[in-house]
C-alpha positions in Angstrom: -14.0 -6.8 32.6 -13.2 -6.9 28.9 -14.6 -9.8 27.1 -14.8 -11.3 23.2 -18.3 -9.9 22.5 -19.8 -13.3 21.6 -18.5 -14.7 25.0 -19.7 -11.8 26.8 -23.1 -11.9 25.5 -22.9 -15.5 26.6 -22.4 -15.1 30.1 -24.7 -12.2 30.3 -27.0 -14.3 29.5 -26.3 -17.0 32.1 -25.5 -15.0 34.7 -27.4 -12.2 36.4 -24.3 -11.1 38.0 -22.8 -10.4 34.7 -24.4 -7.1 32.8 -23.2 -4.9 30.1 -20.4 -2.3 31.3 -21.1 0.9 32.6 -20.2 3.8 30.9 -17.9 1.6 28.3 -18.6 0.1 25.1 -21.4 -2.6 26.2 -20.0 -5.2 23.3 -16.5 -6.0 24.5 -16.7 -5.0 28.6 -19.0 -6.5 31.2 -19.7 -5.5 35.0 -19.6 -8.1 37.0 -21.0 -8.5 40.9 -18.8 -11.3 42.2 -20.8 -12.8 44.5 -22.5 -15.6 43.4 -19.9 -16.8 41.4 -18.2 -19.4 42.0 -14.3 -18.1 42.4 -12.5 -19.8 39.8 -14.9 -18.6 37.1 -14.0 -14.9 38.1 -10.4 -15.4 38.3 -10.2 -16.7 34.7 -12.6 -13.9 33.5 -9.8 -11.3 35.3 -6.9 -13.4 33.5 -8.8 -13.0 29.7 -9.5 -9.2 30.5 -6.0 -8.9 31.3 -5.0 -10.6 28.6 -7.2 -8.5 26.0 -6.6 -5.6 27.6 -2.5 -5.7 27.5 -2.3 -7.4 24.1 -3.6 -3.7 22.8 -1.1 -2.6 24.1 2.3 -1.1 21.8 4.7 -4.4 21.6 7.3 -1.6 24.2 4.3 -2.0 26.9 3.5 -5.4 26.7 7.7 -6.2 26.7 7.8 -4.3 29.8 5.3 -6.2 32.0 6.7 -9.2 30.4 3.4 -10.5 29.1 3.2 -13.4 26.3 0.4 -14.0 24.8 -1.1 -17.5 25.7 -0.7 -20.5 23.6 -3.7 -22.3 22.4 
């Protein structure tokens, strides 16, 4: 799952389930065995990797999955 590089290091850290990702660039993407952890924790690391991943993507892309960026 993609991941801000400081938060990723974070949970790494916290979590054995959590390691760098395989065969991607070990600062922004983790792998992650889900069991273990607890559900809601995974869900929201799928929602922020979904998140980073589609706001990379050209403003045509993003329009046509109808993704908005969240509001903080």
């Amino acid at each position: 799952m993609k991941c801000e590089p400081e938060l990723a290091e974070q949970l790494r850290e916290a979590h054995p389930e959590i390691v760098p990702g395989y065969h991607l660039n070990k600062r922004h993407w983790n792998t992650v065995e889900v069991d273990g952890l607890p559900e809601g924790m995974v869900l929201d690391m799928i929602e922020d990797s979904y998140d980073l991943v589609v706001a990379a993507l050209p403003r045509a892309a993003r329009e046509k999955l109808g993704w908005k960026p969240a509001v903080e």
